[in-house]
Every structure is written in C-alpha cells, then in structure tokens.
C-alpha positions, 0 to 999 in steps of 0.5 A: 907719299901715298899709302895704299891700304889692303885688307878685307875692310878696305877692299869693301870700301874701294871695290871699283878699284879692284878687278874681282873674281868673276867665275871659276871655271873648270874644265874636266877631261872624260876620263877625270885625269885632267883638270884644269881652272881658269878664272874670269875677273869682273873686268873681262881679265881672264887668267888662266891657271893651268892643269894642278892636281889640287884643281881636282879636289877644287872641282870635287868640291865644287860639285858638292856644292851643286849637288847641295845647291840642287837639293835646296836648303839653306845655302849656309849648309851647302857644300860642307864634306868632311875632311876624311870623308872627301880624303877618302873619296879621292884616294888620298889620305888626309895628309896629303889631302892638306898639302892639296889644300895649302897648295891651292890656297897658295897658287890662288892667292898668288895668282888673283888680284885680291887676297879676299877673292882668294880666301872667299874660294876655299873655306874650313872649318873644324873637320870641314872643306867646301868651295865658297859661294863664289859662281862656277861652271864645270865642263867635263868633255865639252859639255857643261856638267854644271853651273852655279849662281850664289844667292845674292845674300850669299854672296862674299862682302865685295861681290855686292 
C-alpha cells in the first residue's frame, strides 16, 4: 500500500512532483467592473478561474504590492493595506470584505494543485491583508498595467 504525504514540509522535499503556481494572471475590463484570474502553473497547465467578485480585491492587492514594489524597500514590507483602510477603499464594510476573503481563500485552494500555493497567495495578519510574493501581471483593457517579479529570497520555500 502506498502513503503519500502532503503538507508544506514534504511539498518542499518532493517539488518535481507537484505542478506549481507560476503566474497569477488578472484581467481587468476599462470600467473595473469586471475581473477575472487566470493561473499559469510551472508545467505549462493553465487554469482558468473565471470572473469572481473577490478577484477584485485580489487585483487591489496586487496593486499595492506593485506600488510598493516600485517605490523600493524591503520586500518583507510590500503590499501590507490594513484591513479597514482597504474595506473602505473598495466600498465594502469589513464584514463583507472578510467573506471576500475566505471565498478567495477557499476557490484557490480548490482550484490549485498545491495547498502551500494556495496559502502563499493571500497573506494576514493582525489587521493586515497583501497578496504573497508570488509573480503577477495585471491587464486592464489589453494593455499591461503591470508586472511582478519577486526577489528570489522572497520567494515562497517551493518556488526555489
């Protein structure tokens, strides 16, 4: 009988294996009505994960990590907006921003290969959101409004 094991350690021990998060890809309609996100995986899968309306406060985040990004500093820092402030910023109160949140949390895990890519996307802590240092490209229209590329020493424990 085989046993396979999951989990973040034993991700990190087998990593040819998995077919890892490559690129988040968001595509913004001109009026910012419409978001949708599309993943591309290490192995050339891509998977395709509809218009959401969380995708629109994944791409606000994503933002603000490029934002940060531009202006330098450490990238431990980058893309940190707290919790009210980005409730506030996209018209919500933060209840609601929280169900946008768990519904996020829960499409990506459903969707991805690996539970540690899911979990490396959105990051919190006490008061705080951002999206991880994972590498994304945000269209609005069809033109690129921008692109990130993590440092390697930020990059999560599989991505090395």
């Amino acid at each position: 009988m085989n046993t396979y094991r999951t989990g973040p350690f034993f991700s990190r021990l087998l990593p040819a294996t998995v077919n890892r998060l490559a690129l988040l890809q968001f595509n913004v309609s001109l009026d910012e009505e419409h978001t949708f996100l599309h993943v591309a995986l290490e192995r050339g899968e891509h998977i395709d994960l509809g218009e959401r309306a969380h995708h629109y406060f994944l791409v606000t985040l994503a933002r603000q990590r490029l934002k940060d990004a531009r202006c330098g500093g450490d990238p431990s820092g980058q893309g940190w907006i707290a919790v009210d402030a980005l409730a506030k910023m996209l018209g919500l109160d933060t209840g609601h921003l929280n169900i946008h949140i768990y519904r996020a949390r829960r499409h990506l895990a459903s969707a991805l290969p690996s539970s540690s890519d899911s979990e490396a996307v959105l990051e919190r802590r006490r008061g705080e959101v951002r999206i991880g240092a994972l590498p994304f490209r945000i269209v609005r229209g069809s033109l690129l409004e921008g692109e990130f590329v993590p440092a390697p020493a930020t990059l999560p424990a599989h991505s090395m």
